[in-house]
gemmi code that builds the backbone of each chain (N, CA, C; Angstrom):
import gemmi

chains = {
    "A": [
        ("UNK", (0.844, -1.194, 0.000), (0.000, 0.000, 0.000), (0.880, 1.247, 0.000)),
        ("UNK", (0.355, 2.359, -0.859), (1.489, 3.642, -0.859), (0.981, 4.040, 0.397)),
        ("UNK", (2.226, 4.977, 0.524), (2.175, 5.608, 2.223), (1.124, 6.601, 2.085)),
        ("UNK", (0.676, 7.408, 2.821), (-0.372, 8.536, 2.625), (-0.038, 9.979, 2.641)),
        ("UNK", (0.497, 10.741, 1.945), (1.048, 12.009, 2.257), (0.379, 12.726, 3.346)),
        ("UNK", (1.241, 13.526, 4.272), (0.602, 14.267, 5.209), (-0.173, 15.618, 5.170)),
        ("UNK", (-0.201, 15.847, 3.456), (-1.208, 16.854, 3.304), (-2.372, 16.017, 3.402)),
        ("UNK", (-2.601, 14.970, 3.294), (-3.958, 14.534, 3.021), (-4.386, 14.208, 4.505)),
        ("UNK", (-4.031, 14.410, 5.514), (-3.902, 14.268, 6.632), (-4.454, 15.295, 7.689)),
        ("UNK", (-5.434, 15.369, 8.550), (-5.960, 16.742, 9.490), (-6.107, 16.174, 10.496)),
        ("UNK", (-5.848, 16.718, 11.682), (-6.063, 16.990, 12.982), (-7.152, 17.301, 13.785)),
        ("UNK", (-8.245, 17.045, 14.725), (-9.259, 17.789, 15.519), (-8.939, 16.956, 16.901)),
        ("UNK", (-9.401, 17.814, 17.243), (-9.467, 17.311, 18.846), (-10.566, 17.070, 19.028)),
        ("UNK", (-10.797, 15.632, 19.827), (-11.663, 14.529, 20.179), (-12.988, 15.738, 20.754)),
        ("UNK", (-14.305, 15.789, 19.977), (-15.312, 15.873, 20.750), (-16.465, 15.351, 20.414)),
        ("UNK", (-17.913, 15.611, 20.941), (-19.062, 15.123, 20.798), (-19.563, 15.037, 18.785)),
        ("UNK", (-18.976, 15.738, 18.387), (-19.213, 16.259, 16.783), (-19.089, 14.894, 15.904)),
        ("UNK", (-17.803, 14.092, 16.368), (-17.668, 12.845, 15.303), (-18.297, 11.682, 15.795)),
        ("UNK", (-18.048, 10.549, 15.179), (-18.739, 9.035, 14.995), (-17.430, 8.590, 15.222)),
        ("UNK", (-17.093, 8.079, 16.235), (-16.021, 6.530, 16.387), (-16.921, 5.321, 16.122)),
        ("UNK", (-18.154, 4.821, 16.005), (-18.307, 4.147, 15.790), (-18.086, 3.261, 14.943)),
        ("UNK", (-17.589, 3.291, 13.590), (-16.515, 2.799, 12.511), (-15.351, 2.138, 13.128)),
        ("UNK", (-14.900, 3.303, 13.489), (-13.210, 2.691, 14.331), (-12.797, 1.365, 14.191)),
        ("UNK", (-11.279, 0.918, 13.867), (-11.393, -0.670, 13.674), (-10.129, -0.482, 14.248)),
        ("UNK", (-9.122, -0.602, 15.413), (-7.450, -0.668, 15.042), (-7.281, -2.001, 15.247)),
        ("UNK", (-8.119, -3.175, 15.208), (-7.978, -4.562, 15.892), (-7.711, -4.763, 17.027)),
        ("UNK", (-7.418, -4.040, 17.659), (-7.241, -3.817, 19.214), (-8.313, -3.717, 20.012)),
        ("UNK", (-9.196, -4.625, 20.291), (-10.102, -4.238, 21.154), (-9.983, -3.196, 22.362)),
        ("UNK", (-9.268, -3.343, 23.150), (-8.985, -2.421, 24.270), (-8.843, -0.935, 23.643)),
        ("UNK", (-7.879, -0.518, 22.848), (-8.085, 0.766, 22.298), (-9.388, 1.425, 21.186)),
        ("UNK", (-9.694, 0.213, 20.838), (-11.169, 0.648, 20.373), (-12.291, 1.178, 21.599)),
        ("UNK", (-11.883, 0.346, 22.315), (-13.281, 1.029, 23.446), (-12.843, 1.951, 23.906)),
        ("UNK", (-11.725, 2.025, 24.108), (-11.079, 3.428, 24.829), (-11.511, 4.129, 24.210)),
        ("UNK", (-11.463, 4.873, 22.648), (-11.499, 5.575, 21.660), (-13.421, 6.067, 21.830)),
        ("UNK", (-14.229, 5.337, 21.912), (-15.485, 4.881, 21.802), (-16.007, 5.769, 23.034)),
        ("UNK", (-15.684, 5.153, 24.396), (-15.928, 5.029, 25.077), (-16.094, 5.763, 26.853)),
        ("UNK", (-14.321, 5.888, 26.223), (-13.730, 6.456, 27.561), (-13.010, 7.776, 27.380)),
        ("UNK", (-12.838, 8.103, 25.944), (-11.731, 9.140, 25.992), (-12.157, 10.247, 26.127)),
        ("UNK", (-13.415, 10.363, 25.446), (-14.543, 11.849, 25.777), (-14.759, 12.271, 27.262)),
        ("UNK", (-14.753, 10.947, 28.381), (-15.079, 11.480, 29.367), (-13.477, 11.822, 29.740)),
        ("UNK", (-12.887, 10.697, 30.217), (-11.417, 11.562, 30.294), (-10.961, 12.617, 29.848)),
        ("UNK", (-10.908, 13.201, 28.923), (-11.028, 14.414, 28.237), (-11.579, 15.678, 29.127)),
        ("UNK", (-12.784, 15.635, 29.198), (-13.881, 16.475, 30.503), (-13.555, 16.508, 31.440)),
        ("UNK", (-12.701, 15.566, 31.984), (-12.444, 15.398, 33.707), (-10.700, 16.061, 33.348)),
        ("UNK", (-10.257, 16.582, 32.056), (-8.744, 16.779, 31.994), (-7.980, 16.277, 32.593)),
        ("UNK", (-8.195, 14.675, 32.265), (-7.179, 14.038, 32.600), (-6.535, 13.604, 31.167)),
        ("UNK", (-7.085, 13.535, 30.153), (-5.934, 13.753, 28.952), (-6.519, 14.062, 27.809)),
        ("UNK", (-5.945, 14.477, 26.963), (-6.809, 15.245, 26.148), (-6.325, 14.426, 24.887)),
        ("UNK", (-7.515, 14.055, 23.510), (-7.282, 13.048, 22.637), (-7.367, 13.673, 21.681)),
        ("UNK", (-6.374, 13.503, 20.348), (-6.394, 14.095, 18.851), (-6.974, 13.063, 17.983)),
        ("UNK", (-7.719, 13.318, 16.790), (-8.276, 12.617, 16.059), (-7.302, 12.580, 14.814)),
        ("UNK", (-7.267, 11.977, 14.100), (-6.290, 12.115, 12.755), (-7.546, 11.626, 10.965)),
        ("UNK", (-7.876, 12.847, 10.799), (-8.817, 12.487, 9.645), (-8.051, 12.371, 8.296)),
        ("UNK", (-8.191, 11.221, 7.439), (-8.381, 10.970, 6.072), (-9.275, 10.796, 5.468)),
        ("UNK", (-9.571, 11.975, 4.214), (-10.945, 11.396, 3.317), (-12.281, 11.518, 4.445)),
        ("UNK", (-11.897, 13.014, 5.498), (-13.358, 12.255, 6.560), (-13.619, 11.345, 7.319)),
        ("UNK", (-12.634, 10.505, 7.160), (-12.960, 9.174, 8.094), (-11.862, 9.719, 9.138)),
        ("UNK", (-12.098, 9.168, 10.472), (-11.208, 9.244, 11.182), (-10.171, 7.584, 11.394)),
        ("UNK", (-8.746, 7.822, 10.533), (-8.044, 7.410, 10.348), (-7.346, 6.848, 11.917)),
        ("UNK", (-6.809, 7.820, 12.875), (-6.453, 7.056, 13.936), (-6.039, 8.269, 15.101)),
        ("UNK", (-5.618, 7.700, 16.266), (-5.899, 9.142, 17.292), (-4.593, 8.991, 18.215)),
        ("UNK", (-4.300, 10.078, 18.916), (-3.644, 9.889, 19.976), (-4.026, 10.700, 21.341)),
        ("UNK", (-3.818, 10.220, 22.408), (-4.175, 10.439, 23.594), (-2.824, 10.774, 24.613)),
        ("UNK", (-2.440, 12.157, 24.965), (-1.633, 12.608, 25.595), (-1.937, 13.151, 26.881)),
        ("UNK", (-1.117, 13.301, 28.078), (-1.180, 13.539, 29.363), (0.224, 14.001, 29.877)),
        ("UNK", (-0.089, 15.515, 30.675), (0.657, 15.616, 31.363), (1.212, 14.556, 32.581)),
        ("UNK", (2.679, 14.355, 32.815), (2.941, 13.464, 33.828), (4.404, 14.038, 34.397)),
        ("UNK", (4.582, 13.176, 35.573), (6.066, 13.125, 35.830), (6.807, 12.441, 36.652)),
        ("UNK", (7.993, 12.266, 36.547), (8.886, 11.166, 37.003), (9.364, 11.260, 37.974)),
        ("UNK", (9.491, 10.872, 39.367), (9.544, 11.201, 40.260), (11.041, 10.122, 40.773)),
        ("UNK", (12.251, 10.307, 41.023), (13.221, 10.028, 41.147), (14.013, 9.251, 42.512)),
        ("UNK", (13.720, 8.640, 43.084), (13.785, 8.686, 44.865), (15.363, 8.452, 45.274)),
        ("UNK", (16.077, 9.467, 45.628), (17.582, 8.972, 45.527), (18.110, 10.178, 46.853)),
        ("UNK", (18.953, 9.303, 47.513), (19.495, 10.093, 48.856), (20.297, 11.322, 48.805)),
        ("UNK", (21.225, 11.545, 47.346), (21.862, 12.432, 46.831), (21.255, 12.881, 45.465)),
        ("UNK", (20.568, 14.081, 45.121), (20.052, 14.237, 43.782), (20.881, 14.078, 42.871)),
        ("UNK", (20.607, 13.686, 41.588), (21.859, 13.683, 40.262), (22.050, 15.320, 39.913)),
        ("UNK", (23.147, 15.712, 39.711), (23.348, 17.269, 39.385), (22.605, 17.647, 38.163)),
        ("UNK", (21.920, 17.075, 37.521), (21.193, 17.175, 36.403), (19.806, 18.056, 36.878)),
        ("UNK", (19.515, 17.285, 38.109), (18.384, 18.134, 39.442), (18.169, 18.876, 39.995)),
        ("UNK", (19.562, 19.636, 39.996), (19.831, 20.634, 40.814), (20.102, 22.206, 40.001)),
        ("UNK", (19.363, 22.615, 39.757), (20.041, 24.025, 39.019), (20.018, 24.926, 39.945)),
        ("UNK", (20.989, 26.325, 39.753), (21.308, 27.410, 40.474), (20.924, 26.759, 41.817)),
        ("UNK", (21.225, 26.269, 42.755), (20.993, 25.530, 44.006), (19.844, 25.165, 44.177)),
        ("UNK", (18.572, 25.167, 43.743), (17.131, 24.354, 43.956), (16.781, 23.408, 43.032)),
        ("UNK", (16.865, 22.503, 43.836), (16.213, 20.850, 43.634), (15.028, 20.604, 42.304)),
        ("UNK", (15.185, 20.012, 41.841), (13.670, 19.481, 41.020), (13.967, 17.948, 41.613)),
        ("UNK", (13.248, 17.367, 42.572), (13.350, 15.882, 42.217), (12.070, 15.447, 41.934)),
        ("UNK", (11.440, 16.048, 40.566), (10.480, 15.604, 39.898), (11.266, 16.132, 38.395)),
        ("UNK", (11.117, 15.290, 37.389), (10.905, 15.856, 35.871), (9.919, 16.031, 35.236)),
        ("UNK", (9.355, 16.692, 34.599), (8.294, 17.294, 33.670), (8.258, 16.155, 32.360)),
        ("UNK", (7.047, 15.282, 32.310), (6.858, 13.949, 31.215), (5.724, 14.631, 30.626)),
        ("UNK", (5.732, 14.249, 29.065), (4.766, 13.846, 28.365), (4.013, 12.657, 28.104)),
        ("UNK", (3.271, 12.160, 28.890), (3.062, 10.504, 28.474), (1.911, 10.288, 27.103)),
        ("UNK", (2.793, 9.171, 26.442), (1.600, 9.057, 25.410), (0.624, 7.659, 26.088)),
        ("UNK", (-0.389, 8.263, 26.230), (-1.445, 7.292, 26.775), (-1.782, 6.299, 26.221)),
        ("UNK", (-2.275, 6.868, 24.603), (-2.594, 5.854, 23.089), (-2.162, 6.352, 22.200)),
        ("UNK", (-2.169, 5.662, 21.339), (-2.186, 5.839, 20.004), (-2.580, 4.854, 19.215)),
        ("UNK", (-3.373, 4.815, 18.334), (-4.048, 4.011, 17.177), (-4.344, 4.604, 15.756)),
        ("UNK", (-4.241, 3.412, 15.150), (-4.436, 3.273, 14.262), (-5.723, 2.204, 13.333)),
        ("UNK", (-6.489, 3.178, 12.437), (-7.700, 2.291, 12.158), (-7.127, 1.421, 10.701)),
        ("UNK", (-7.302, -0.252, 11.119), (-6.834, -1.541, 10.284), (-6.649, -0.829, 8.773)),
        ("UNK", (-7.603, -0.636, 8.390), (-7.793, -0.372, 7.182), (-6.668, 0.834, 6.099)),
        ("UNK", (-6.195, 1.540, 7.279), (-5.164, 2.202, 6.445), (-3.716, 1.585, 7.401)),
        ("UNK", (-3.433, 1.212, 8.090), (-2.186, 0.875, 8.810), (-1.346, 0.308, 8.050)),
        ("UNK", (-0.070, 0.992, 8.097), (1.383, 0.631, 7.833), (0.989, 1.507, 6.366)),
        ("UNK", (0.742, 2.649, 6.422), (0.379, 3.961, 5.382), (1.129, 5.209, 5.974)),
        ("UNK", (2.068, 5.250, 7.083), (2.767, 6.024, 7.583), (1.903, 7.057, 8.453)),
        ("UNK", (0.705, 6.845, 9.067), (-0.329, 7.648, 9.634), (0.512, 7.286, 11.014)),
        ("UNK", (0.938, 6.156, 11.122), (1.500, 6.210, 12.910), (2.822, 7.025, 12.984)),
        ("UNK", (4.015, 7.113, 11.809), (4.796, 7.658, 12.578), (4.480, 9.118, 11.942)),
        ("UNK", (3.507, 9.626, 11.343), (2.862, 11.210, 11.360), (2.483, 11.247, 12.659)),
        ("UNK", (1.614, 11.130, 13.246), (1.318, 11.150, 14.798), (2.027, 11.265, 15.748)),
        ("UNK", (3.100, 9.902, 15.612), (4.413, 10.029, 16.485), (5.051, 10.780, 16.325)),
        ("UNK", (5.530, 11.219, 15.157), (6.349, 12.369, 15.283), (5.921, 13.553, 15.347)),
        ("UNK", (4.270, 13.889, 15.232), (3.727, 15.244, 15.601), (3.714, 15.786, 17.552)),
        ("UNK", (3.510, 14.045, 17.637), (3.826, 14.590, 19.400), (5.315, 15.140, 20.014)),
        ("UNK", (5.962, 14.287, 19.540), (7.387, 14.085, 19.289), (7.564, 15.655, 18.791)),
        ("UNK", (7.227, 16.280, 18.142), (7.666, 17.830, 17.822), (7.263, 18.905, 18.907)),
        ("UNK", (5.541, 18.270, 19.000), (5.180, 19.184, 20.382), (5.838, 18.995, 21.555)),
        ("UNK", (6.839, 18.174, 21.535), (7.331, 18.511, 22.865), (8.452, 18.699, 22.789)),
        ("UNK", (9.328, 18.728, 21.297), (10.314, 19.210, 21.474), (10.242, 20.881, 21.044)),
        ("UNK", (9.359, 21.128, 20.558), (9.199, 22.806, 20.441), (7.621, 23.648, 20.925)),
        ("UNK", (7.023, 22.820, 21.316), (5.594, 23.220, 21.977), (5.918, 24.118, 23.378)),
        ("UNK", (4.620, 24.270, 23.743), (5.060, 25.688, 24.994), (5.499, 25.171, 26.015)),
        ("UNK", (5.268, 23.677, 26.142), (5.652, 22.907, 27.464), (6.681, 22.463, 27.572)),
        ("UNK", (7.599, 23.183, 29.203), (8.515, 22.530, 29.482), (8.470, 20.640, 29.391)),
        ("UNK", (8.941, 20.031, 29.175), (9.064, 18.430, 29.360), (10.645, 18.057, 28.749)),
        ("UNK", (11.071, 17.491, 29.830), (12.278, 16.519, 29.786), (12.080, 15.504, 28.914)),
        ("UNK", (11.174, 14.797, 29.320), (10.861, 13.208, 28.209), (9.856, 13.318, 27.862)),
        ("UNK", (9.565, 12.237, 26.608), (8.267, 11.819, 26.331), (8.510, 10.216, 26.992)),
        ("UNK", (7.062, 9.525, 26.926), (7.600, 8.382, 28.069), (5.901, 7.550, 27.402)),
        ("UNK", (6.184, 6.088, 26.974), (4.999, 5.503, 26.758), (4.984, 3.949, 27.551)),
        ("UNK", (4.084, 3.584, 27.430), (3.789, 2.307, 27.951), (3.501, 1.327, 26.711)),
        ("UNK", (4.304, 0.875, 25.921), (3.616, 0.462, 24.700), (3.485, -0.950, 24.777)),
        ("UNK", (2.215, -1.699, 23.913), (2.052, -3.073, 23.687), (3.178, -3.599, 23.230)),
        ("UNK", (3.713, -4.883, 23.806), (4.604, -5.819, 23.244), (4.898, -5.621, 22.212)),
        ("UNK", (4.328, -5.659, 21.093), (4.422, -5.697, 19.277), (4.846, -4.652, 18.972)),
        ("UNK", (4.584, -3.184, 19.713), (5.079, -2.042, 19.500), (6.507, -1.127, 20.055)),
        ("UNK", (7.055, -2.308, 20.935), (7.938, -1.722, 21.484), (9.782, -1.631, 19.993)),
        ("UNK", (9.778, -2.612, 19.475), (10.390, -2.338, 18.287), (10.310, -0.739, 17.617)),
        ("UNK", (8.934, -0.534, 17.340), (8.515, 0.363, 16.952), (9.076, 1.760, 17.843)),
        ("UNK", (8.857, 1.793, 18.433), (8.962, 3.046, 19.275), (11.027, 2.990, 19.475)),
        ("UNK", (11.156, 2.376, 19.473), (13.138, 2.182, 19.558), (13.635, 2.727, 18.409)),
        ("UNK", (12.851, 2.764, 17.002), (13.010, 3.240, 16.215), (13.660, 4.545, 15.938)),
        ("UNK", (12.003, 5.846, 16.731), (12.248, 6.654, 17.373), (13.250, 7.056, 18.360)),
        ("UNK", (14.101, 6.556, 18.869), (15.172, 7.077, 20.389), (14.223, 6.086, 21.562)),
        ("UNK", (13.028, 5.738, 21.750), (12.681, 5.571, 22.746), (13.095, 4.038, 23.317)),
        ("UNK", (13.659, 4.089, 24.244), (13.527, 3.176, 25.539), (13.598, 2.734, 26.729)),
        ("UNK", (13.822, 1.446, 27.122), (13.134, 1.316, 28.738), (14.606, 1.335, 29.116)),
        ("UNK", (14.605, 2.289, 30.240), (15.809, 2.394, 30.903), (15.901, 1.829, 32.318)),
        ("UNK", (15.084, 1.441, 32.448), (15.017, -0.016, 33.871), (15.010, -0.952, 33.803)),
        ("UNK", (15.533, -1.998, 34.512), (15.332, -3.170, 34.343), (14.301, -3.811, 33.844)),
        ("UNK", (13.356, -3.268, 35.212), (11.631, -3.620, 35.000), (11.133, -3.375, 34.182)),
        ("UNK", (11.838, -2.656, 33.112), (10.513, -2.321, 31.764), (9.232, -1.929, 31.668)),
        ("UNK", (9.136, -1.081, 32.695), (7.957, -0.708, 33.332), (7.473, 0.496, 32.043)),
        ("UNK", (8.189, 0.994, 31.714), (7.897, 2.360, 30.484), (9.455, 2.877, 29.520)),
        ("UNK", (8.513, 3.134, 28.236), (9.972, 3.454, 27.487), (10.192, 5.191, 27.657)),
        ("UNK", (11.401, 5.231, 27.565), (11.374, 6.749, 27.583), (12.391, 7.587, 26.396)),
        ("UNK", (11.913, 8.650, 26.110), (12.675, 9.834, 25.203), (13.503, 10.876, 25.722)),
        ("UNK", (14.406, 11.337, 25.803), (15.254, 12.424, 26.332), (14.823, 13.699, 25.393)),
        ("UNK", (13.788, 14.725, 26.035), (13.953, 15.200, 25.056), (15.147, 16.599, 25.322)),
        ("UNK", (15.943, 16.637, 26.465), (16.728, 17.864, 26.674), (17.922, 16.996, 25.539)),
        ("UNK", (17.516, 15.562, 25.506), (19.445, 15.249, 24.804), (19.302, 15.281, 23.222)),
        ("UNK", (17.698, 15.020, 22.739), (16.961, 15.137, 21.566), (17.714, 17.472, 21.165)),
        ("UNK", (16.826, 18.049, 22.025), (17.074, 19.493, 21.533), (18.896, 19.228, 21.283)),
        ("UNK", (19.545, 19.331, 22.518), (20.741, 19.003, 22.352), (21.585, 18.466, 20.790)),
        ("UNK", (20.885, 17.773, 20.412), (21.673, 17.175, 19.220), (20.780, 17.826, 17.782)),
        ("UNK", (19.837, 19.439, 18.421), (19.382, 19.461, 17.041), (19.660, 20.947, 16.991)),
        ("UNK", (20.851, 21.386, 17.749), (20.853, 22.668, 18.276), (21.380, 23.373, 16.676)),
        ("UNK", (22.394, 22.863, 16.263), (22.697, 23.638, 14.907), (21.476, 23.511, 14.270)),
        ("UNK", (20.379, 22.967, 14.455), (19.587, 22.975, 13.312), (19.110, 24.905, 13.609)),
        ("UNK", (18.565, 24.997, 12.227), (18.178, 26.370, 12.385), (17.032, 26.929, 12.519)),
        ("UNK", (16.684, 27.999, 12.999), (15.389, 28.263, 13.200), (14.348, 29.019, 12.565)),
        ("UNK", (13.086, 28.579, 12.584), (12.153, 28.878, 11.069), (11.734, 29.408, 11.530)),
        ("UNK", (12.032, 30.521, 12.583), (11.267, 31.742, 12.837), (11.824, 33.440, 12.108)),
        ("UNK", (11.354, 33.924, 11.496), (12.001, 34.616, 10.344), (12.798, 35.652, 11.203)),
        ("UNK", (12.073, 36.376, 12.208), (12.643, 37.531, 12.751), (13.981, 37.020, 13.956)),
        ("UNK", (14.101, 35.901, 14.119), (15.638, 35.201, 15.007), (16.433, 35.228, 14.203)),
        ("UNK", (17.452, 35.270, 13.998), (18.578, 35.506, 13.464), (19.366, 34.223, 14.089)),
        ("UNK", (19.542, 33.470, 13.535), (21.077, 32.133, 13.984), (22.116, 32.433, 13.915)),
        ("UNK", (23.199, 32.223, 15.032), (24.540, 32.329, 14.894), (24.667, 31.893, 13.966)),
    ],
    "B": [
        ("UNK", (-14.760, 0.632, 31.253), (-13.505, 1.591, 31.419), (-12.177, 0.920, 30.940)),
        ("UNK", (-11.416, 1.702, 30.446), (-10.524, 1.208, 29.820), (-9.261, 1.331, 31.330)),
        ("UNK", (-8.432, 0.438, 31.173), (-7.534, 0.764, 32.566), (-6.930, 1.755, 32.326)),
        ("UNK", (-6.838, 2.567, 33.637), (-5.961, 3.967, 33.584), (-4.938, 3.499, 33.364)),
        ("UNK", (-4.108, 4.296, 32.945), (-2.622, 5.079, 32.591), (-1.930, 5.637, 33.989)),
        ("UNK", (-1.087, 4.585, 34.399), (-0.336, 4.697, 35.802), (0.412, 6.375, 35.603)),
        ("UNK", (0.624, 7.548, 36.458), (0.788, 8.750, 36.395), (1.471, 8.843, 37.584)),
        ("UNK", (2.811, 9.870, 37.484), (3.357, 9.996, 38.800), (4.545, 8.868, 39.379)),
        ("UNK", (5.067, 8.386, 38.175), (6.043, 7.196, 38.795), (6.648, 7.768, 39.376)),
        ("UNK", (7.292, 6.735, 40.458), (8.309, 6.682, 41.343), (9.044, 6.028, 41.303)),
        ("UNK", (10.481, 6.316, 41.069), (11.371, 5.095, 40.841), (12.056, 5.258, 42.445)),
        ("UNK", (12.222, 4.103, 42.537), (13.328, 4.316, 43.869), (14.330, 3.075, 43.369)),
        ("UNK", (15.358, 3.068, 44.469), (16.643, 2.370, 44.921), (17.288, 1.899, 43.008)),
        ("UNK", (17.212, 0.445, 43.017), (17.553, 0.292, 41.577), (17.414, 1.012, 40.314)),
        ("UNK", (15.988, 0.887, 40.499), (15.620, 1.473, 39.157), (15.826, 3.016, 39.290)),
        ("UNK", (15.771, 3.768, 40.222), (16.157, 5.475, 40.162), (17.743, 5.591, 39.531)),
        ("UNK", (18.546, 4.532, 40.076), (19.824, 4.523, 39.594), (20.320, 4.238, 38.345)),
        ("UNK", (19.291, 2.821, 37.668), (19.577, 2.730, 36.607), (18.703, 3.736, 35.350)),
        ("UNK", (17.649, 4.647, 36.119), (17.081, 5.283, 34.834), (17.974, 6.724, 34.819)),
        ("UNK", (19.149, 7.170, 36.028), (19.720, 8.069, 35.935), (21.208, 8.052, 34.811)),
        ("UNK", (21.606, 6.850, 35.211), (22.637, 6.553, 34.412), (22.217, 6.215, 33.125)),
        ("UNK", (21.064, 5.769, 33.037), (20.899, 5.056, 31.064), (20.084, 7.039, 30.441)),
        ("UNK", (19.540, 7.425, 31.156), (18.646, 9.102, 31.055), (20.532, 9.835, 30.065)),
        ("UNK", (21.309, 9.723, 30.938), (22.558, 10.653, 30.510), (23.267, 9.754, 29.654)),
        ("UNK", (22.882, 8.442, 29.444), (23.600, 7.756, 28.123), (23.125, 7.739, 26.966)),
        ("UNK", (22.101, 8.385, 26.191), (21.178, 8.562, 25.250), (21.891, 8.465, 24.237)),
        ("UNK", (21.963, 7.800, 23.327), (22.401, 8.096, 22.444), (21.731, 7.737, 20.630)),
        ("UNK", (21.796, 8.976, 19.964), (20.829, 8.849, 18.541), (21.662, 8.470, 17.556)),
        ("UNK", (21.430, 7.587, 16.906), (21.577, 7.055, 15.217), (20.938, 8.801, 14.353)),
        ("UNK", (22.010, 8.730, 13.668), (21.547, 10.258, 12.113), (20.377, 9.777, 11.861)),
        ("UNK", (20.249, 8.544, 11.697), (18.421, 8.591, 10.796), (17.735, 9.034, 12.248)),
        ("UNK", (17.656, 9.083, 13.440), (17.068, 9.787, 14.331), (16.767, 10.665, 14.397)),
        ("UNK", (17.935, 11.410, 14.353), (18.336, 12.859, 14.481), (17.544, 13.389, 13.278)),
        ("UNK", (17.715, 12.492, 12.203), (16.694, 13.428, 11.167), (15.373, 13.553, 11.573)),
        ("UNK", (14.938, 12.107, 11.902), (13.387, 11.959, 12.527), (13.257, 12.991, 13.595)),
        ("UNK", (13.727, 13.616, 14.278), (13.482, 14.808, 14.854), (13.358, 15.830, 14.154)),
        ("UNK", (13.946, 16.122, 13.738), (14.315, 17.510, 12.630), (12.752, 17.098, 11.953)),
        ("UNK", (12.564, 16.221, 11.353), (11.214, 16.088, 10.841), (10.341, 16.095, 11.543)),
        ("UNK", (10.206, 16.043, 13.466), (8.909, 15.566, 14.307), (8.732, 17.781, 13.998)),
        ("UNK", (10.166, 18.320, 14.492), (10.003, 19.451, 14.688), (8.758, 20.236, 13.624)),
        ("UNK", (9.527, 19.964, 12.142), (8.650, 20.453, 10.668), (7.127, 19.851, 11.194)),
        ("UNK", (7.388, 19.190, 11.323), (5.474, 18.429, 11.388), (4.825, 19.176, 12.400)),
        ("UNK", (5.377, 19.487, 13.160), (4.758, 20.185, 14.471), (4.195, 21.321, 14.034)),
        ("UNK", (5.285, 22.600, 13.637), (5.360, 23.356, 13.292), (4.481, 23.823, 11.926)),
        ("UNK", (4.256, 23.121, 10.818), (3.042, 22.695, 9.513), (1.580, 22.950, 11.007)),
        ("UNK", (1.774, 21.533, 11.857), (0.274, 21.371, 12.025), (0.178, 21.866, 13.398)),
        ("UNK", (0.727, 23.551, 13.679), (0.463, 23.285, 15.344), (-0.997, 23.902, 15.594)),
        ("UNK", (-1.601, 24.761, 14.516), (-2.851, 25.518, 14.938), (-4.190, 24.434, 14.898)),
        ("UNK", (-3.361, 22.701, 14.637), (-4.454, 21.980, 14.764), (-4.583, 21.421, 16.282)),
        ("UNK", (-3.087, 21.688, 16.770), (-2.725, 21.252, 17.617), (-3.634, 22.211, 19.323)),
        ("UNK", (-4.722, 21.585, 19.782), (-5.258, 22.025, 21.054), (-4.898, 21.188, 22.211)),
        ("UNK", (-4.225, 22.494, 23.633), (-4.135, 21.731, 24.292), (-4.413, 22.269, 25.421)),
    ],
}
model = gemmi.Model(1)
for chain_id, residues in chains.items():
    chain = gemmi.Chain(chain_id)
    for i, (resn, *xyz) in enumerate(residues, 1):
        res = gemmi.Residue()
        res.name, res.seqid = resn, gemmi.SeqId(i, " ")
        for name, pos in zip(("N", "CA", "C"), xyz):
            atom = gemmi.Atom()
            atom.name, atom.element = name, gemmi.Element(name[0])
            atom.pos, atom.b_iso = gemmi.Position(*pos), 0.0
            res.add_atom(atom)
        chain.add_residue(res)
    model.add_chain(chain)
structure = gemmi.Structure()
structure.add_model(model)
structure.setup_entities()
């Protein structure tokens, strides 16, 4: 199948207006989520869900949440410590979901998504250190792709650096007309 | 209900140690580094779709 260009591609944020009822990602669990649960979560701002439309149909979504990592260590890492006050919390982006509906998958709609979050947090208004997911078995390949992984033993969540991400994109230049780049 | 999304980790003893040391070992492959450079463009194209 050809990939899908990302002009053909739009954005809304999850509300009462569309039909998930279509929805297919084979995933039962993220189908009901999508269906079910994300509108109210949404309302209660506990995370707020993007829709991804092709052709009108809603193609596939993602579900983001503020979070953060909380560190428990007797001496902070100097990474923690700026001008002498502590953070022993970091500022996370967690991706909650992400799906994709059967019918167009492996059309490049997942890593448009991924990498649209993946931008919002490396240039969006929010401070965040990492992005950080919990992904299904089958998807964890996937996401390594990207930079992301589990840096614990336990494999409890994969994670993104995004201060070491800016870091390595610092010569890149900036598309804001009135900044001027060294 | 779909199961929540655990929020607020806490790492302690091992794992605080090993996510401090692997956090400052990061390291990107160029096709990465591009995939950033591209998450950035994409962002930037679609941020007025972007509500948050």
């Amino acid at each position: 199948m050809d990939p899908i260009s990302e002009d053909e591609l739009g954005i809304e944020l999850l509300s009462t207006r569309y039909n998930l009822s279509l929805f297919d990602s084979g995933d039962p669990e993220l189908d009901d989520f999508i269906k079910n649960d994300a509108l109210k979560e949404q309302q209660e701002l506990l995370s707020k869900t993007h829709l991804c439309f092709y052709r009108n149909h809603v193609a596939g979504f993602f579900t983001i949440t503020a979070d953060s990592i909380r560190v428990k260590k007797d001496r902070l890492d100097e990474s923690q410590i700026v001008e002498d006050c502590e953070y022993p919390a970091y500022p996370c982006i967690l991706i909650a979901r992400l799906a994709i509906d059967k019918r167009v998958q492996k059309r490049g709609i997942g890593k448009f998504l991924l990498l649209l979050i993946i931008g919002f947090a490396l240039d969006g208004p929010l401070g965040c250190r990492y992005l950080s997911v919990d992904p299904k078995t089958d998807a964890v390949e996937y996401y390594k792709k990207f930079g992301f992984n589990f840096w614990t033993s336990s494999k409890r969540r994969m994670y993104l650096n995004i201060r070491d991400v800016t870091r390595e994109l610092r010569p890149d230049e900036s598309l804001d007309p009135w900044i001027k780049n060294e | 209900m779909a199961k929540p999304v655990e929020l607020g980790l806490t790492l302690e003893g091992k794992e605080a140690d090993e996510f401090l040391k692997n956090e400052s070992n990061a390291d990107f492959t160029s096709s990465q580094v591009d995939l950033f450079r591209e998450a950035k463009r994409i962002y930037r194209s679609h941020r007025t779709q972007f509500k948050f």
